[in-house]
Legacy VTK file of the C-alpha trace (Angstrom):
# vtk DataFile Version 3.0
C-alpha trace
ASCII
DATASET POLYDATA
POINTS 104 float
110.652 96.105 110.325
107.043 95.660 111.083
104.581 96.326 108.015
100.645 96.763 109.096
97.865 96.789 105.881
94.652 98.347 104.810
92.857 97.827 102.494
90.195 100.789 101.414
88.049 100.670 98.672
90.872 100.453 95.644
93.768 101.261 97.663
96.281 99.190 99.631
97.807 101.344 102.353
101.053 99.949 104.257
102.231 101.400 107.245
105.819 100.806 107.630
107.505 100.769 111.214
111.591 100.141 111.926
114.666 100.270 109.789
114.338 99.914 106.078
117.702 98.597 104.895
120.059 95.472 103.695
118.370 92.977 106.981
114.825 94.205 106.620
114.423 94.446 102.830
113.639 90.829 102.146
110.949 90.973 104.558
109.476 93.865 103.242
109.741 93.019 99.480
108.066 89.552 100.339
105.254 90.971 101.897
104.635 93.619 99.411
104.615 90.684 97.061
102.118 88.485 98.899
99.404 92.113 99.113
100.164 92.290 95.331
99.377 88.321 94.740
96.630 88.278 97.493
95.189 91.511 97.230
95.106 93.318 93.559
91.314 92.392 93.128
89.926 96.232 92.197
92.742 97.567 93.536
94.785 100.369 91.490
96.522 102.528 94.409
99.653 101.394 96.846
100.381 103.918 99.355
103.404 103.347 101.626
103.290 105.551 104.749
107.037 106.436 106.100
105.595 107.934 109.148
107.823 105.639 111.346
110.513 104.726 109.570
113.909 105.645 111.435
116.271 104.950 108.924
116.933 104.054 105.216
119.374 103.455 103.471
120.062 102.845 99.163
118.849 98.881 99.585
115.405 100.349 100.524
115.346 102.619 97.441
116.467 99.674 95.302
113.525 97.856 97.147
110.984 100.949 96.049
112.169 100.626 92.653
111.783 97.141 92.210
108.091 97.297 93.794
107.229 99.927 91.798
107.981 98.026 88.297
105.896 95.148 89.670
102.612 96.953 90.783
102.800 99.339 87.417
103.257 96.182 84.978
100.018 95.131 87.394
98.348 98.845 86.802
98.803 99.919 90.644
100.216 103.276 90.935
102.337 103.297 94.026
102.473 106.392 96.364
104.785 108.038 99.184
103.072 109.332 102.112
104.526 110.661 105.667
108.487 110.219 105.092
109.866 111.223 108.275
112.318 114.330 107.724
115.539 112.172 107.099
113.896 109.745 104.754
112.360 112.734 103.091
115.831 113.638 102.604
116.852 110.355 101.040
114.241 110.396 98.513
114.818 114.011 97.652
118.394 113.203 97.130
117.602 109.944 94.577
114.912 111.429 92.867
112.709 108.695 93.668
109.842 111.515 93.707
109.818 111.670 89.687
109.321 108.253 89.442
106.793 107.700 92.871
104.917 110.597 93.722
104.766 112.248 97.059
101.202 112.517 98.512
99.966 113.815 101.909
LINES 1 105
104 0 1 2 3 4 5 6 7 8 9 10 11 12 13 14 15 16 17 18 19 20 21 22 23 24 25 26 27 28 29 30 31 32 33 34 35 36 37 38 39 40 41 42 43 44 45 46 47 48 49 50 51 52 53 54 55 56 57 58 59 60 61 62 63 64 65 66 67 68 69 70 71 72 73 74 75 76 77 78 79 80 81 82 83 84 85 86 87 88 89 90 91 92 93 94 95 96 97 98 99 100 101 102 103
């Protein structure tokens, strides 16, 4: 799992590239960590863009769900953006879209 940043007036966009699941997940919850302790200065938007993730499995919605109760109690709405089709399908299936939105 490879994770690349921007940061954009008050948004933090993460680009997220490889597997998300049980090996990758401590990686990626680190590092969304370290933007959220590094990085929250005027910032009140996290979008995560799914565009290459290849696979996904519950650990990575667990992941999602634990993020988003840490950037909310921080006021930063977080955001789904680009879910490849059988991600898409994942989230669709958990219901993770009622809880973070879906944006294009």
């Amino acid at each position: 799992m490879e994770i690349k940043y921007l940061n954009k007036d008050d948004s933090i966009y993460a680009e997220l590239y490889g597997e998300l699941d049980e090996c990758s997940a401590e990686y990626v919850r680190i590092s969304l960590d370290d933007q959220l302790n590094t990085n929250i200065t005027n910032k009140t938007k996290l979008v995560l863009d799914f565009s290459n993730v290849s696979f996904m499995d519950s650990t990575g919605i667990g992941l999602l769900l634990g993020r988003y109760n840490k950037f909310s109690k921080n006021n930063i709405n977080m955001y789904i953006k680009n879910p490849t089709s059988y991600v898409n399908r994942i989230f669709e299936m958990s219901g993770i879209y009622q809880i973070i939105p879906k944006v294009s």
